[in-house]
N, C-alpha and C positions, 0 to 999 in steps of 0.2 A: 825727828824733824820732818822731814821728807820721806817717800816709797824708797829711794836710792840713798846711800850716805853722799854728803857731799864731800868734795876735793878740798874744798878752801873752810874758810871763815862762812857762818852762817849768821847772819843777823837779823833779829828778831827785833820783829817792829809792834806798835799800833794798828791794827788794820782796819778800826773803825774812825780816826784819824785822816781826815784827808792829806793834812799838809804833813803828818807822819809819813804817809804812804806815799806820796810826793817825793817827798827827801830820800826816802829809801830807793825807789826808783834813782832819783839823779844818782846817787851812792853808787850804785849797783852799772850805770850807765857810762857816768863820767871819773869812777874815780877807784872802781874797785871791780872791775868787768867777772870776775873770778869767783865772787863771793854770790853765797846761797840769801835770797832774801825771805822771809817769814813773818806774813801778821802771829802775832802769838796767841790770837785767837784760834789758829789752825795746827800749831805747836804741839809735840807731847812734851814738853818740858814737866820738871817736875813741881811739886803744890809750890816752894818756895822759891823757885826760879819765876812759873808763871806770876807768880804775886808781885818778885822783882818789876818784871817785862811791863806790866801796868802802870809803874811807874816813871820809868826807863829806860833806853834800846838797849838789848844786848847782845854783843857779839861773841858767840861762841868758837874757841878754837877748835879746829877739824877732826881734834884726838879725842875733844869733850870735856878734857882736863880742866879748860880755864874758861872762864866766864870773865868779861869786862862789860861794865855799865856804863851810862851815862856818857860824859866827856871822855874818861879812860875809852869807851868802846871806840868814840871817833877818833881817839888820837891812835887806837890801834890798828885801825882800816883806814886812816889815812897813810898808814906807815906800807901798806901792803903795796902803793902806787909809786913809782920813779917821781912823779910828778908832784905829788901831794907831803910825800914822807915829812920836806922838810917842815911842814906845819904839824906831823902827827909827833915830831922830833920833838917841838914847840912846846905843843899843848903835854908834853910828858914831864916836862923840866921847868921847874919851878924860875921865873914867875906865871910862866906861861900856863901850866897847871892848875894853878889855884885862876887864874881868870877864868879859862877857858870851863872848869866847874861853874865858876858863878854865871857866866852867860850860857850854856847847857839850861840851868837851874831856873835863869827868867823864862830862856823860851820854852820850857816845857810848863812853867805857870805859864803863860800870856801863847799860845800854840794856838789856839782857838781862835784869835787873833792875828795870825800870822797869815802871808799868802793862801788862798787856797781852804782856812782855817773853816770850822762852820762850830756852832754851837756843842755839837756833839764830841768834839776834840779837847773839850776843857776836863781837864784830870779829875775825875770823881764827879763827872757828870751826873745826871739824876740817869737814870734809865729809864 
């Protein structure tokens, strides 16, 4: 990931994403001060994790063992904060789980469109 291993959770973002990298910011600011942030453009993840990341955020555990994506990745680094957990409780435990996937699922279609969004942020952009 980094020159250092990290202590915590490392989350692997979008980097060419503006409101990706937005988010990950506030993440990293307001709700998880401890965790490693990562465009996965800068990543040595491997071919089928990077392929994940493009689609995805994901939060890796500090051991490397476990990988969560998507909704799973925010319900698991909200759990890391006194403040946030009971939402990452939430989004773990069904009904809250299956929403919190389907709303993950629109804003990462419609991102591009989001605060901050720009052209370049819609999934499968041209290049």
């Amino acid at each position: 990931m980094t020159t250092t291993e990290p202590r915590g959770p490392v989350l692997i973002f979008d980097g060419d994403c503006a409101f990706c990298s937005s988010s990950a910011e506030f993440l990293q600011r307001h709700v998880a001060p401890g965790i490693t942030v990562v465009p996965w453009q800068f990543s040595d993840l491997a071919p089928a994790e990077r392929d994940r990341a493009q689609r995805e955020v994901l939060l890796l555990h500090p051991d490397g063992r476990r990988v969560w994506g998507g909704a799973d990745a925010i319900a698991a680094l909200l759990l890391h904060s006194p403040l946030w957990a009971p939402a990452g409780w939430a989004l773990r435990r069904a009904p809250g789980r299956a929403a919190g996937a389907a709303v993950y699922r629109w804003v990462a279609r419609h991102r591009h469109r989001m605060p901050g969004g720009t052209p370049a942020c819609r999934i499968g952009a041209p290049m």
